[in-house]
C-alpha positions in Angstrom: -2.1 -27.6 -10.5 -1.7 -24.7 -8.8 -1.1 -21.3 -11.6 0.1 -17.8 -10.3 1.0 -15.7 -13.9 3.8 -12.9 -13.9 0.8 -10.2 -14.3 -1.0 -11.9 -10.8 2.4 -11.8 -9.0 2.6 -8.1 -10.3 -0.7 -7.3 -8.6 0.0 -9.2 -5.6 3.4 -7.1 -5.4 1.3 -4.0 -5.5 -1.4 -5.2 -2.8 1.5 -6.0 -0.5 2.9 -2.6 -0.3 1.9 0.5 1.6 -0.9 2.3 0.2 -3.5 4.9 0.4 -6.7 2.7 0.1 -10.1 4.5 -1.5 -12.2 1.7 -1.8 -15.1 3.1 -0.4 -18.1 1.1 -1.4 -21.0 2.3 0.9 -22.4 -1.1 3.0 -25.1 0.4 5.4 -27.9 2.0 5.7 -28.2 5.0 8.0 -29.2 5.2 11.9 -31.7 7.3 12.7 -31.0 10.0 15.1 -27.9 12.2 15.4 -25.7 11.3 17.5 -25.6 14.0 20.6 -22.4 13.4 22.4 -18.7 13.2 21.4 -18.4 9.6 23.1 -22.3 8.5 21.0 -20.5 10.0 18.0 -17.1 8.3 18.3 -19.0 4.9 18.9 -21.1 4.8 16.0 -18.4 6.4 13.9 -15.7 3.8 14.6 -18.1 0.6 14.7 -18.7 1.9 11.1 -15.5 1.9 10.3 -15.2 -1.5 11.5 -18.1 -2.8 9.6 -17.5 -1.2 6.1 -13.8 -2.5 6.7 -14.7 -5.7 8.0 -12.1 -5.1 11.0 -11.9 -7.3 13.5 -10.3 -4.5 16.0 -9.9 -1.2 16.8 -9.3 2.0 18.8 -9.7 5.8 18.9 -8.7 8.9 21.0 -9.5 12.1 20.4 -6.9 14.7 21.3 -7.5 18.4 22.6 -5.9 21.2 24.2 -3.0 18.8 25.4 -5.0 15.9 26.8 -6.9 12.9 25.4 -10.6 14.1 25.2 -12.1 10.8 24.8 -11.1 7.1 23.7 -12.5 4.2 23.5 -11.9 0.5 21.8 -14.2 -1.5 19.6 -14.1 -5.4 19.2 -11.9 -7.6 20.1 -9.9 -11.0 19.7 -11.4 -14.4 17.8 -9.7 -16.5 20.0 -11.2 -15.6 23.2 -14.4 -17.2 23.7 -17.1 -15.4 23.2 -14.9 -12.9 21.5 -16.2 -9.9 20.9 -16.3 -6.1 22.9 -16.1 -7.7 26.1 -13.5 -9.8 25.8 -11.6 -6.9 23.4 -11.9 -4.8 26.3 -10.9 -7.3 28.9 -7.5 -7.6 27.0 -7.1 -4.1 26.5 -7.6 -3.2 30.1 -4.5 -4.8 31.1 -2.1 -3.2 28.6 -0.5 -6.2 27.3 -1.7 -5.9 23.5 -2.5 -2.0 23.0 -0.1 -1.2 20.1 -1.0 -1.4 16.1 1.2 -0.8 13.7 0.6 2.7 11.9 1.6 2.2 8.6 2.2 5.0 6.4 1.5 7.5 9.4 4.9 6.3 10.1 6.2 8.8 7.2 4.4 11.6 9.4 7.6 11.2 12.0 10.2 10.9 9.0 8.8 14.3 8.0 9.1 15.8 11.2 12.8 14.6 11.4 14.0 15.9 8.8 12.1 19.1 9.2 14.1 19.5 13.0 17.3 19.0 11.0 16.0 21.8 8.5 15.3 24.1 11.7 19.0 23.5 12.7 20.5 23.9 9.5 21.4 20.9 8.8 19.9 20.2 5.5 18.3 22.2 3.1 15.1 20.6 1.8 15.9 21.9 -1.8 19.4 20.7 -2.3 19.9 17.7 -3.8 19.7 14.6 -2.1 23.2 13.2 -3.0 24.4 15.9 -1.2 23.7 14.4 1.8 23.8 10.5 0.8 26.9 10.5 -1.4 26.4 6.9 -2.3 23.2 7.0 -3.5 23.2 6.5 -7.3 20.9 5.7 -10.0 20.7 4.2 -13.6 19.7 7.4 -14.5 21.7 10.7 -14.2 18.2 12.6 -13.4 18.2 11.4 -9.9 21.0 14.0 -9.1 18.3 16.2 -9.4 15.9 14.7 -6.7 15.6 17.1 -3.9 15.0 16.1 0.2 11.5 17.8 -0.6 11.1 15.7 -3.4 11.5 13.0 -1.2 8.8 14.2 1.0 6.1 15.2 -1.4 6.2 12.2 -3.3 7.3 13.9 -6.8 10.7 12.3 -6.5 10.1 10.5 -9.8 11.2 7.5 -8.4 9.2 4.0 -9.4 7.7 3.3 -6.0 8.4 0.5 -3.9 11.7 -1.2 -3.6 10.5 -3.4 -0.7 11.1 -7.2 -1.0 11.5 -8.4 2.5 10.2 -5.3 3.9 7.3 -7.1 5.0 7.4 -10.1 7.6 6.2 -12.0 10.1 7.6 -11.6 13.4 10.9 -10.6 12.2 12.5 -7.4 12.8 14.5 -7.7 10.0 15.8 -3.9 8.2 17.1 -6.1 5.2 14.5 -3.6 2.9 15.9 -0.6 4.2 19.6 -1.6 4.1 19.0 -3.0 0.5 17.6 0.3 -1.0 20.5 2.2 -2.2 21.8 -1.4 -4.1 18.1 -1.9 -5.4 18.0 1.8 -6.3 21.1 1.6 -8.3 19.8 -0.3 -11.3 16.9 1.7 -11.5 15.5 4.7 -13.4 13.6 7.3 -13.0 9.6 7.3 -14.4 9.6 11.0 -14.7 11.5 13.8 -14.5 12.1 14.8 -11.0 9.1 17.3 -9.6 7.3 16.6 -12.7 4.5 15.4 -10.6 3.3 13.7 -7.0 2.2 10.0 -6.6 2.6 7.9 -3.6 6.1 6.8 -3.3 7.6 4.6 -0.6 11.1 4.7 -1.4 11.2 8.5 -1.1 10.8 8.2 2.7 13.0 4.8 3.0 15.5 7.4 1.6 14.5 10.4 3.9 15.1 7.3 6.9 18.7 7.6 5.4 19.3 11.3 5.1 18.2 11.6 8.6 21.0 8.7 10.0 23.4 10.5 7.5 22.6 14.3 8.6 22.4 13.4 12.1 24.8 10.7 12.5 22.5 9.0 15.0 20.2 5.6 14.0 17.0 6.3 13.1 15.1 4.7 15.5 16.8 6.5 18.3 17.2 9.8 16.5 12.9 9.6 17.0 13.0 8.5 20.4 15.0 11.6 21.7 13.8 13.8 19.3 10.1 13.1 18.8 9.1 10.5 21.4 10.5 11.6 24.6 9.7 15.4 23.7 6.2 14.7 23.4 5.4 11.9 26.0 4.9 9.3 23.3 5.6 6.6 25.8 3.7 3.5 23.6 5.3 4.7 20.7 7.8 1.8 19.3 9.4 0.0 16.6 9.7 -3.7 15.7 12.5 -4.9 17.5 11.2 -3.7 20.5 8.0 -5.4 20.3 8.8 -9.1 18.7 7.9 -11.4 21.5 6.4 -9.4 23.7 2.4 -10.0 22.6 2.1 -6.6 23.2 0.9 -5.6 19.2 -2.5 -6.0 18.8 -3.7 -9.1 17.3 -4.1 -10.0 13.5 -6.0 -12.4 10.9 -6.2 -13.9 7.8 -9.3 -13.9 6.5 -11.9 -15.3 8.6 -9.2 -17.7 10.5 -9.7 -17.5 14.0 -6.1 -18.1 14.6 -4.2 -15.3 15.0 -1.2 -14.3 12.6 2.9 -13.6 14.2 3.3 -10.1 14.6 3.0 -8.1 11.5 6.5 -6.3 10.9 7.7 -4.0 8.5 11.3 -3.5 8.0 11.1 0.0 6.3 10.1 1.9 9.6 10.5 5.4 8.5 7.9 4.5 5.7 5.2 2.5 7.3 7.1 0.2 10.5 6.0 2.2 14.2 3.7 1.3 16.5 1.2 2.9 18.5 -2.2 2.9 20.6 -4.3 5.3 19.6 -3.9 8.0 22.8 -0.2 7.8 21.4 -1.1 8.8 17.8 -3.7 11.2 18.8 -1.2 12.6 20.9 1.5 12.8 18.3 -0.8 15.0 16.1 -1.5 17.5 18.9 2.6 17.9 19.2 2.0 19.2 15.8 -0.5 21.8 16.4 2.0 23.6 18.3 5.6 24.0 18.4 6.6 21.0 20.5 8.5 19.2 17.7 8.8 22.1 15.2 8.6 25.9 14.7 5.5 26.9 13.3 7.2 28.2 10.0 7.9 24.0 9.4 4.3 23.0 10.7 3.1 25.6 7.9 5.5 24.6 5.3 4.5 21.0 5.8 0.8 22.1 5.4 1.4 23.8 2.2 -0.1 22.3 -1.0 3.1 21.0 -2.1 0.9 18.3 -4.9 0.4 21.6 -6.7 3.9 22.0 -7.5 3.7 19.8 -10.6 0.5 18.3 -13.2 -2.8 17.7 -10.4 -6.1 17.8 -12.1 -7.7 21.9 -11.9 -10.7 20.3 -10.6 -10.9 18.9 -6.6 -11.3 18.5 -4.3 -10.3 15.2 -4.1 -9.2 12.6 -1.5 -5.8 12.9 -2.4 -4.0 16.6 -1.8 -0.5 16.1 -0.5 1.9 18.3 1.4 5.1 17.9 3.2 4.2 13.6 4.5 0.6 14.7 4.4 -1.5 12.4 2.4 -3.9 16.0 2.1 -3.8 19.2 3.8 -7.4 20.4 2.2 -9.5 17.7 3.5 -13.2 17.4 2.9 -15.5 18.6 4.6 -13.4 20.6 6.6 -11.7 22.7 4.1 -15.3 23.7 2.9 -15.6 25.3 6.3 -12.3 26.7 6.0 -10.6 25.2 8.1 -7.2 23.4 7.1 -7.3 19.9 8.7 -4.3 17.4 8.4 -4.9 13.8 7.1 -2.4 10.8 6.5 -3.5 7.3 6.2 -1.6 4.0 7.0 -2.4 0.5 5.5 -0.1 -2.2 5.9 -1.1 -5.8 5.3 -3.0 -6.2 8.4 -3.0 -2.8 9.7 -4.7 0.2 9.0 -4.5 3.8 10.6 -6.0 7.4 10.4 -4.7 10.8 11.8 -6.7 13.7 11.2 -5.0 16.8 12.5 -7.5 20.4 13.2 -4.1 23.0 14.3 -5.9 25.8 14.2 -8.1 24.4 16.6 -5.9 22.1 18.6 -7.5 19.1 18.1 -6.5 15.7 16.6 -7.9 12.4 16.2 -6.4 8.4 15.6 -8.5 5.8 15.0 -6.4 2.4 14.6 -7.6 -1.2 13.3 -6.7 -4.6 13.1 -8.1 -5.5 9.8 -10.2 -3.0 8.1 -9.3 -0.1 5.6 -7.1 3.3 6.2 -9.9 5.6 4.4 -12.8 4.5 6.7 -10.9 5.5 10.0 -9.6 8.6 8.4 -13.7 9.3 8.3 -14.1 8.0 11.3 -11.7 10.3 12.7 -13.0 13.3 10.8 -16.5 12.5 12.5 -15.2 12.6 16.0 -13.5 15.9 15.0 -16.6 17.3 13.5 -18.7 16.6 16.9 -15.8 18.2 19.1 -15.5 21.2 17.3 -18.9 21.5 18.1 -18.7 22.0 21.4 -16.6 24.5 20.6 -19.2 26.1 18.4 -17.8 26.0 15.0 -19.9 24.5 12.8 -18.9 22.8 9.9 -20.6 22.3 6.3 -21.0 18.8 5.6 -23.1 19.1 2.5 -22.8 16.6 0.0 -21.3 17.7 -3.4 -22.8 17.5 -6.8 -21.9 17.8 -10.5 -22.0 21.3 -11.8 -25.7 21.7 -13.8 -25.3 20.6 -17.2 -27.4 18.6 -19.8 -26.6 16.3 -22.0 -25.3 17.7 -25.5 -23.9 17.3 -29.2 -20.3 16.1 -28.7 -17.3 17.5 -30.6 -16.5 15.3 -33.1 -12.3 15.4 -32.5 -13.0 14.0 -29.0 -13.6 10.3 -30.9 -10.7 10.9 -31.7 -9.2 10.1 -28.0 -10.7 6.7 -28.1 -7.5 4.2 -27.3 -5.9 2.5 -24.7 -5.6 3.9 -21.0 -3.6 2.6 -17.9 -2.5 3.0 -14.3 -2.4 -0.1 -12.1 -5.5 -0.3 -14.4 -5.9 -1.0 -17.5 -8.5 0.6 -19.8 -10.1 0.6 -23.7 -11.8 3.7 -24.0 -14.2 4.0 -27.0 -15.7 7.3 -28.1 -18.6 7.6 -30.5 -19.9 10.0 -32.7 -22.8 9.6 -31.3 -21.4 11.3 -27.8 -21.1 7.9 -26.0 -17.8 7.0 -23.8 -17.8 3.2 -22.9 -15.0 2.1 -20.5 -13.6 -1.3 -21.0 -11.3 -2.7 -18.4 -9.1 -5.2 -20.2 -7.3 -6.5 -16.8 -10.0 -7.3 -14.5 -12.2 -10.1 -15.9 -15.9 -10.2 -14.8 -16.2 -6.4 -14.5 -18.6 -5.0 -17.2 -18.4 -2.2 -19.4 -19.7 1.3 -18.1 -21.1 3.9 -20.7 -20.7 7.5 -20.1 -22.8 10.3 -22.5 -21.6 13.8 -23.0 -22.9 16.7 -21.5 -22.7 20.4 -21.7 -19.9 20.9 -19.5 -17.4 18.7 -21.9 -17.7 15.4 -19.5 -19.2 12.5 -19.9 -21.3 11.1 -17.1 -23.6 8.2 -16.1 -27.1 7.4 -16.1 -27.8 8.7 -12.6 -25.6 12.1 -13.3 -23.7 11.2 -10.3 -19.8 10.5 -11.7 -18.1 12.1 -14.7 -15.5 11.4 -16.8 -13.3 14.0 -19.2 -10.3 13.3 -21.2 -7.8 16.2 -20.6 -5.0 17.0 -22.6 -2.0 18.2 -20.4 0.6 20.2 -20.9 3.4 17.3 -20.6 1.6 16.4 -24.3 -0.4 13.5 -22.3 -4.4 12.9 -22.4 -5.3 11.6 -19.1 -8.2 9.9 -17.6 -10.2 12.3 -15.1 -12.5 10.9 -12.7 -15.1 12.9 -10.4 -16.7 11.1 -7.9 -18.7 11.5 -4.4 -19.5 8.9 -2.0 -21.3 9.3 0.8 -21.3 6.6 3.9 -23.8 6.8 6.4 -22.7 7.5 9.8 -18.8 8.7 8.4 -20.1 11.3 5.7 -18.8 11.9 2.3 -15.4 10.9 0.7 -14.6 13.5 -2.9 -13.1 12.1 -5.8 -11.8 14.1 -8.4 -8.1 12.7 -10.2 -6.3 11.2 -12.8 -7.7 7.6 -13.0 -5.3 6.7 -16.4 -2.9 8.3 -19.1 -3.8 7.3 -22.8 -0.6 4.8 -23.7 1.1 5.6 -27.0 1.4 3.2 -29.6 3.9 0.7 -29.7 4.3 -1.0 -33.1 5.7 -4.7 -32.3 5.6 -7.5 -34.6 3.1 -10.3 -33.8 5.4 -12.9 -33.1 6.5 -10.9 -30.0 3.2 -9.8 -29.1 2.2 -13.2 -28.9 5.5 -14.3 -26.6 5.1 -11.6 -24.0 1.2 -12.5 -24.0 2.4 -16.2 -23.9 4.4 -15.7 -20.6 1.8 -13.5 -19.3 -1.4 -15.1 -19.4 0.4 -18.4 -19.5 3.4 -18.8 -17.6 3.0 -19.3 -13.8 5.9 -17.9 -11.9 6.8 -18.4 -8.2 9.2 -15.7 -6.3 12.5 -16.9 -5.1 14.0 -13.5 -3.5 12.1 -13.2 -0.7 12.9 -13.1 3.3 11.7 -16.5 4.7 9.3 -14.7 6.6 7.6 -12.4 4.1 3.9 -11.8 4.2 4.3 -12.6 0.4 4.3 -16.2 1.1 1.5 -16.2 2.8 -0.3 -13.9 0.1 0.8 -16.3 -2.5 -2.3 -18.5 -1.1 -4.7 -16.3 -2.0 -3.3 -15.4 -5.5 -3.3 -19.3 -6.4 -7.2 -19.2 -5.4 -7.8 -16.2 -7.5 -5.9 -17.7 -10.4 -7.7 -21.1 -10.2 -10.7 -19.0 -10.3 -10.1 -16.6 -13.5 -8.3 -19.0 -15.7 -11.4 -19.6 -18.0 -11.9 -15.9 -17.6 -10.3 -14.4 -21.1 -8.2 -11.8 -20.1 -7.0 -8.9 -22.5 -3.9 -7.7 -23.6 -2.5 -3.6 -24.9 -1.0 -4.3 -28.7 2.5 -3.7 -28.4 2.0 -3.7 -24.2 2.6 -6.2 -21.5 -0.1 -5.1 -19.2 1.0 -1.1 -18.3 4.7 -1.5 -19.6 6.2 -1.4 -23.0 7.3 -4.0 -25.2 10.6 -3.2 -26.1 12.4 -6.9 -27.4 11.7 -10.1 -26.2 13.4 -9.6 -22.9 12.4 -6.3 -21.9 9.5 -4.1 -20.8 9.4 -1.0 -19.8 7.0 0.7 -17.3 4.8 3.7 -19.4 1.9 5.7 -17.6 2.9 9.1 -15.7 0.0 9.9 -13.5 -0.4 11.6 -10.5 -1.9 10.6 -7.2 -2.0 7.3 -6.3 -2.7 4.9 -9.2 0.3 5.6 -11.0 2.2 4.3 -8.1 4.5 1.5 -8.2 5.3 1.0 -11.7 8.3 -1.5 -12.6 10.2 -2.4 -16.1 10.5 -5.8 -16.2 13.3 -8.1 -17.8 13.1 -12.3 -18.8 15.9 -14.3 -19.3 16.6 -18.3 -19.5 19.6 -19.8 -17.4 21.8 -22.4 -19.0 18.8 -24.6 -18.1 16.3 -23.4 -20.4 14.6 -22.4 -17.1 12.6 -18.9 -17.6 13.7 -16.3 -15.1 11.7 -12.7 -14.1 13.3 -9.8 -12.9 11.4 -6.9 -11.6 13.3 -3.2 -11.2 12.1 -3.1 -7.5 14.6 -6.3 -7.1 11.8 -9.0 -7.1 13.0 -12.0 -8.9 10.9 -15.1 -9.6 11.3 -18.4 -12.0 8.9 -20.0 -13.8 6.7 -23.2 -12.2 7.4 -25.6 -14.8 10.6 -25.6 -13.7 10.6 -26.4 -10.2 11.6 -29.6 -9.2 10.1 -32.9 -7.6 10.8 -32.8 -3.9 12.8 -36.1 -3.1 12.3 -38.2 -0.3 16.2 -39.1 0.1 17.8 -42.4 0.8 16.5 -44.1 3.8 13.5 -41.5 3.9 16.7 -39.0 4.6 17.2 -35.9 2.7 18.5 -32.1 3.2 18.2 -28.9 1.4 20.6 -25.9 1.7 19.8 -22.5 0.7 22.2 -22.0 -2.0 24.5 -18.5 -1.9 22.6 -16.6 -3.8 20.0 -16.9 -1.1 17.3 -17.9 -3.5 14.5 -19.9 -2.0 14.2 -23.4 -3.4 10.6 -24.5 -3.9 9.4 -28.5 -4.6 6.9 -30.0 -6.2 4.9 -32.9 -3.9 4.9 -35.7 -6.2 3.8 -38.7 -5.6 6.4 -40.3 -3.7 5.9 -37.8 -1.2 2.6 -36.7 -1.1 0.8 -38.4 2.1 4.0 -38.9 3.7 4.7 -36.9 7.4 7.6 -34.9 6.8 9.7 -33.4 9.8 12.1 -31.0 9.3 15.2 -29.6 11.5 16.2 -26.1 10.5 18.4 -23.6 11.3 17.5 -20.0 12.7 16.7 -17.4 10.8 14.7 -20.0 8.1 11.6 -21.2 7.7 9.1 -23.6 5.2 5.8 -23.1 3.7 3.9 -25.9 2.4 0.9 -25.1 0.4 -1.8 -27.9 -1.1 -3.1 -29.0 -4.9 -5.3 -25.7 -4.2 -3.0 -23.4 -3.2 -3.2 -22.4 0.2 -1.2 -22.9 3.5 -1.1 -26.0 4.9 2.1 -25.9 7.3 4.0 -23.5 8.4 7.4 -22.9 10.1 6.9 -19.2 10.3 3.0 -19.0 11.1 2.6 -21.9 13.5 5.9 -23.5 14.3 5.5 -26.5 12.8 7.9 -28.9 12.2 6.6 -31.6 11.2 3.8 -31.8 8.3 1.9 -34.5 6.4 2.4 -33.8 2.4 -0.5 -32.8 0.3 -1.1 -34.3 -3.3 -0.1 -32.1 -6.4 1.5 -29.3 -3.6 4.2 -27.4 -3.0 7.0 -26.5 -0.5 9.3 -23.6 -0.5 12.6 -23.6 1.9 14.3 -20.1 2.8 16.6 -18.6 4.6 19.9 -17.3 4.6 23.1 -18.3 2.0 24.1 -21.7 3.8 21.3 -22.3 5.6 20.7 -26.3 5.9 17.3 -28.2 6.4 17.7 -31.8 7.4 14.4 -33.7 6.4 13.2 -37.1 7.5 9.8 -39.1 5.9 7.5 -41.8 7.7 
């Protein structure tokens, strides 16, 4: 039977929402040659891209001066025979699917809203955000000292993501956004506000929000008159614009050839616009002048606002944020001295780069279907590289290296920092006498042990002397992780690494009786979510969290005494989120809280609002008198899931629903079978040992029928 544990529905939380990927493992081997031309560079840069990435689409444009300088597309759809650049281009020729979805570039036009309303005094980036959103509370009176900029710098202190049903299939749906402030108020805070910066999606949901409040205008019409229409961003647009119109490019599961419903995101201010790649080019020229904003704002957004609170001394790193900018001193430009802009976008299915040159008036988008946000932000940086060129500036791409050092007696207090580390990670960390650092990670089973020795410089670093670790004691009392890395990928160049991988957790003395029931429901328990839109990508998602569980479950996986993965044991009902670390690791923490209904039936709530029950508890789908049955979504709006037991399983179910409600069915091995949502099913034939799930709306009624 299928198994999905509450620490596997975590992870597939955290995979589902926006994110800065920085998976960069390097997959080819170099061309010989270097490429002469903007348009040979662009080529081999994106098809890069697209191969490290495994997308199955993409574009580029590079902007200059006011005009596109060069585009081109790469790929193309599965379905077309013989798909492939021809048939890609074919499509693309005639306009009808040229739009991706940005992703977290989308926060690039929240920032510049709410800057305009700065330039017209109409907020005041450092007052408090309640000033401005009256009804925005928390479970935590430091939140009345989050700031507008805190919102846009990612230092909010705020837990992360807040977005069930913020992801869908071809549903337009803002439930996400117009749930935040009631999600928000049974939060609390993970750190103090300003304390530090790590990616935070809710901060620009709630910047979406101060901008409708400041301006009294929606959202998605405060950008089209203020930032669209100013700039001639003409195949610039949001979700309900574009459901039904097959005008977003195409997506994929895997290595189905069948393409996906239109990925949607209802949080648009953090991750939900739409683009081509001319469009988002063109939208980072507009910010090399004054356009949109004054150039006071352009600068003020450009400023290293990640420095503001604890950031590792040593960079650089791939991570360096400003005012919506993922990094204002991007490698290798910053070397050169010269600032260049970066923000990356990764949704579920899409992925985006926009590298921004102002001093030069140059920008570059590269978009994919498929594929991973850090390769086209290289991709991008390549084209950039080659057009400044022709411009004669040169820029110094040469690769960097650990400072000289040899390997040396350690200091014997440093053992005493061995323990237990965690992010969305979690690590043992033994030190020897003997100078030897061995990491252990205790939540990915399969992935051996690395050993580390010390060296002269106070890290420790691996047998090829090319990645180092320290543990740095901080001034907030914390010993942290640090990580240097660099990675070079032929034909996109290097990627620097240098950042808080981990904070050493604290000890927390439980007994072993509740060690052992919070490792019980853990490692044991298999949950299913129940809160989610009947469209949500998580359903979908769910199939491939089954597979991985079927996969790991003889895999021994380790548990954190007194921990329940990254969060604290605090009773037998509640945990509490711990690590405080900058960047983008420590993202997306949540406390979590159990409880059993008058039914013995285990329940899961996570602070973000995701709730799920326990497996064990679902019922038998039944086939109803006459082969007759119905299920109605109950008001609490919980999805209802079934077990396929035997006097269902083989049998063709058809089912009548309402709108706005959908089914999944999945099989004894846990993925898809049927879909309302993906394929417009209606009728399915049952597998053995599956499930089904039914959602929709309070009241919503699905009349079945069995042959």
């Amino acid at each position: 039977m299928m198994k999905e544990t509450c620490r596997r529905f975590g992870a597939l939380l955290l995979a589902l929402a926006l994110s800065l990927s920085l998976s960069v493992p390097a997959l080819a081997a170099e061309t010989e040659g270097a490429p002469k031309t903007l348009a040979e560079t662009a080529k081999e840069a994106a098809s890069a891209a697209m191969t490290y990435g495994g997308a199955t689409q993409l574009a580029w444009a590079v902007w200059q001066d006011g005009e596109i300088l060069a585009s081109g597309r790469e790929g193309g759809t599965r379905e077309d025979p013989g798909a492939g650049h021809l048939a890609g281009l074919a499509a693309w020729s005639a306009g009808s699917n040229d739009l991706y979805g940005v992703g977290s570039v989308s926060k690039i036009y929240t920032t510049v809203a709410v800057m305009q309303l700065a330039e017209a005094g109409k907020l005041d980036l450092d007052q408090p955000v309640v000033k401005y959103l009256p009804n925005f509370k928390m479970a935590d009176e430091r939140y009345k000292d989050i700031t507008v900029r805190m919102l846009l710098n990612h230092s909010s202190g705020l837990m992360g993501s807040s977005m069930g049903s913020a992801m869908l299939f071809d549903d337009a749906s803002s439930t996400a956004t117009d749930q935040l402030l009631e999600r928000l108020a049974v939060q609390r805070l993970k750190a103090d506000p300003g304390a530090y910066s790590v990616y935070c999606n809710d901060g620009f949901t709630l910047a979406q929000l101060v901008v409708e409040a400041v301006s009294g205008a929606n959202f998605q019409d405060y950008l089209r008159a203020h930032i669209l229409d100013p700039a001639g961003l003409e195949k610039t647009a949001f979700p309900d614009e574009l459901v039904g119109t097959g005008r977003a490019v195409a997506t994929y599961q895997g290595e189905d050839a069948q393409a996906l419903p239109m990925d949607c995101l209802g949080v648009v201010g953090t991750g939900g616009i739409y683009a081509t790649a001319e469009d988002l080019a063109a939208f980072g020229g507009a910010l090399t002048g004054e356009t949109l904003l004054k150039k006071a704002s352009l600068e003020a957004m450009a400023a290293p606002e990640y420095a503001r609170g604890l950031w590792p001394e040593e960079g650089p790193d791939a991570l360096a944020y400003g005012l919506g900018w993922d990094n204002v001193e991007w490698y290798p430009f910053a070397q050169s001295g010269v600032t260049a802009l970066v923000k990356g976008g990764d949704t579920q299915y899409y992925h985006a780069g926009l590298v921004v040159l102002p001093e030069h008036e140059l920008a570059a988008a590269v978009l994919s279907s498929g594929g991973v946000s850090t390769y086209n932000e290289m991709a991008a940086s390549r084209m950039l590289i080659e057009a400044l060129k022709a411009k004669g500036v040169e820029v110094d791409e040469t690769p960097l290296t650990l400072p000289e050092a040899k390997p040396a007696p350690m200091p014997q207090e440093l053992t005493e920092l061995s323990g237990y580390y965690a992010s969305i990670y979690v690590f043992r960390i033994d030190v020897t006498k003997e100078g030897k650092l061995t990491l252990h990670y205790m939540n990915t089973p399969g992935m051996p042990d690395q050993t580390f020795t010390y060296y002269s410089d106070g890290s420790f670093r691996d047998e090829s002397n090319t990645a180092a670790l320290r543990l740095v004691k901080e001034d907030n009392g914390q010993t942290y992780l640090h990580q240097w890395t660099f990675t070079e990928l032929p034909l996109l160049g290097g990627l620097p690494g240098s950042n808080y991988a981990a904070m050493k957790l604290p000890e927390n003395p439980i007994s072993p009786e509740l060690q052992e029931h919070w490792d019980k429901i853990l490692l044991e328990t298999s949950v299913l979510p129940v809160s989610e839109r009947y469209s949500s990508q998580v359903y979908l998602a769910l199939g491939a969290a089954f597979a991985l569980s079927a996969a790991q479950q003889e895999e021994e996986t380790e548990s954190v005494p007194g921990y329940a993965g990254s969060m604290a044991i605090v009773d037998e009902n509640h945990a509490r989120y711990v690590p405080q670390v900058p960047g983008n690791v420590g993202r997306d923490g949540n406390d979590m809280e159990l409880w059993r209904d008058e039914k013995d039936i285990l329940w899961i709530r996570y602070s973000n609002g995701m709730l799920s029950m326990e497996e064990s508890a679902v019922p038998e789908l039944s086939t109803g008198r006459d082969n007759a049955a119905a299920c109605t979504i109950r008001p609490d709006g919980y999805a209802r899931w079934y077990k396929i037991g035997d006097k269902a399983a083989g049998k063709t179910m058809t089912v009548q629903a309402p709108e706005d409600a959908g089914f999944w069915v999945y099989d004894a091995a846990g993925q898809v079978t049927a879909s309302s949502v993906l394929w417009d099913q209606t009728s399915v034939q049952l597998p053995e040992d599956g499930l089904l799930v039914f959602a929709g709306d309070p009241g919503a009624r699905f009349q079945l029928t069995f042959r």
